[in-house]
C-alpha positions in Angstrom: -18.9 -18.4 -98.0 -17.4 -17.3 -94.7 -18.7 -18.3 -91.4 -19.2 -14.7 -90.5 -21.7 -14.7 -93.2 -23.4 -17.8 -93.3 -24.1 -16.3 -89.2 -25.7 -13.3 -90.3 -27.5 -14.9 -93.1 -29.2 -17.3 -91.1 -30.1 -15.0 -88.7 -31.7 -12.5 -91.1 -33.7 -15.4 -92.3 -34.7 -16.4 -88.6 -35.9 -12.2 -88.0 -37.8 -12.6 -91.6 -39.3 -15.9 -90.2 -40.1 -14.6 -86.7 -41.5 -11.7 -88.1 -43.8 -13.7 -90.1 -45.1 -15.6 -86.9 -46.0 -12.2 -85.2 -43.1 -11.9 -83.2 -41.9 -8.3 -82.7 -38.3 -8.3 -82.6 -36.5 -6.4 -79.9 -32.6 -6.4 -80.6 -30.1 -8.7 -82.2 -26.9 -9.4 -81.1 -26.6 -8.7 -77.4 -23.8 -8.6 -76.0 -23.3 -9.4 -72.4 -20.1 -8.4 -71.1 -17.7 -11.0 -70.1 -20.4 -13.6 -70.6 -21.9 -14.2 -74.0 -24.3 -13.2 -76.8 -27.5 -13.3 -77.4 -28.5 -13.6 -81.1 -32.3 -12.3 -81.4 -34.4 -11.0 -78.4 -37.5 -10.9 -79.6 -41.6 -10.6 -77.7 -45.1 -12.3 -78.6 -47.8 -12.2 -76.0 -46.5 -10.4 -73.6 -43.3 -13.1 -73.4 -39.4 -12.6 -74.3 -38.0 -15.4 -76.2 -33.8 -14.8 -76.2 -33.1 -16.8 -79.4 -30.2 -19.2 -80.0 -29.5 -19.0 -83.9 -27.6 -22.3 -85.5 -26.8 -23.0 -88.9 -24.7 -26.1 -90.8 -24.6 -28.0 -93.8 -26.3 -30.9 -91.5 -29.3 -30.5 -89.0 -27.8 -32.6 -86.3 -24.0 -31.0 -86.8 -25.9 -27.1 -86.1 -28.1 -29.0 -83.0 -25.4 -30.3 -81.4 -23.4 -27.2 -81.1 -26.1 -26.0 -78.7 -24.3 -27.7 -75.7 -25.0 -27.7 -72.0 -22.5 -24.6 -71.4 -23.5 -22.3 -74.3 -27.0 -22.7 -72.6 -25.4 -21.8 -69.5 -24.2 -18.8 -71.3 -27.0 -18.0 -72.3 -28.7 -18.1 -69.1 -26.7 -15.4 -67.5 -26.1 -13.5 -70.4 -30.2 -13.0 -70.1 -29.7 -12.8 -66.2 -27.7 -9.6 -67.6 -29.9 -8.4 -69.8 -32.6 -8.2 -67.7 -30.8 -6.5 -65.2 -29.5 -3.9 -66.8 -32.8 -3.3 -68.6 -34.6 -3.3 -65.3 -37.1 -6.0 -66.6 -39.5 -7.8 -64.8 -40.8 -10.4 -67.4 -41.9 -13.8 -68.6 -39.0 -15.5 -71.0 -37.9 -18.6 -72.9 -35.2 -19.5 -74.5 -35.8 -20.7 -77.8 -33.6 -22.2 -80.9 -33.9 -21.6 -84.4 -31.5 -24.3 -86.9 -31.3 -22.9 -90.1 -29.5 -25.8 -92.8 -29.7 -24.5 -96.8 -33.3 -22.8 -97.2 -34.5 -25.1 -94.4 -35.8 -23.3 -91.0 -36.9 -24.7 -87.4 -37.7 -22.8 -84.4 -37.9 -25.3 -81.4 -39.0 -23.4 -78.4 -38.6 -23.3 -75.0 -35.5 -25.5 -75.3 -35.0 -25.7 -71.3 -36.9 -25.6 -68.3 
């Protein structure tokens, strides 16, 4: 299975998942130009939560490739987003880690 795939699959089963939890989701794979991507965008209670999808064989092998500059990424590719969407809103940036048929969504992963 490719890495391209194993991507996409665990982000379909992170929409399926967020779904479940009520989350309405917004757009997937933003990209900001220059910057970065952001995997889901997705809203509950009146809150954005850009999403950070990982997957691996291990749980600690997809955690740590969320390192201090792909949040840093991140940030400004939301900075972006927000901009050129002209939006005014509360947000979080969340993870979801996604090893085999195992799923967990760790939110608001800085401050």
């Amino acid at each position: 299975m490719s890495t391209q795939y194993k991507g996409k699959y665990a982000e379909k089963k992170a929409c399926e998942y967020l779904s479940s939890q009520g989350f309405k989701i917004i757009e997937q794979n933003f990209f900001a130009k220059k910057i970065g991507e952001i995997d889901i965008i997705a809203s509950k209670n009146k809150t954005y939560h850009f999403i950070e999808v990982k997957s691996g064989l291990e749980y600690e092998t997809a955690i740590n490739n969320i390192t201090p500059s792909k949040l840093s990424k991140i940030k400004r590719s939301i900075d972006y987003y927000l901009q050129t969407k002209k939006l005014d809103v509360d947000f979080c940036i969340d993870a979801i880690i996604v090893v085999d048929e195992e799923l967990e969504f760790l939110e608001n992963i800085t401050l």
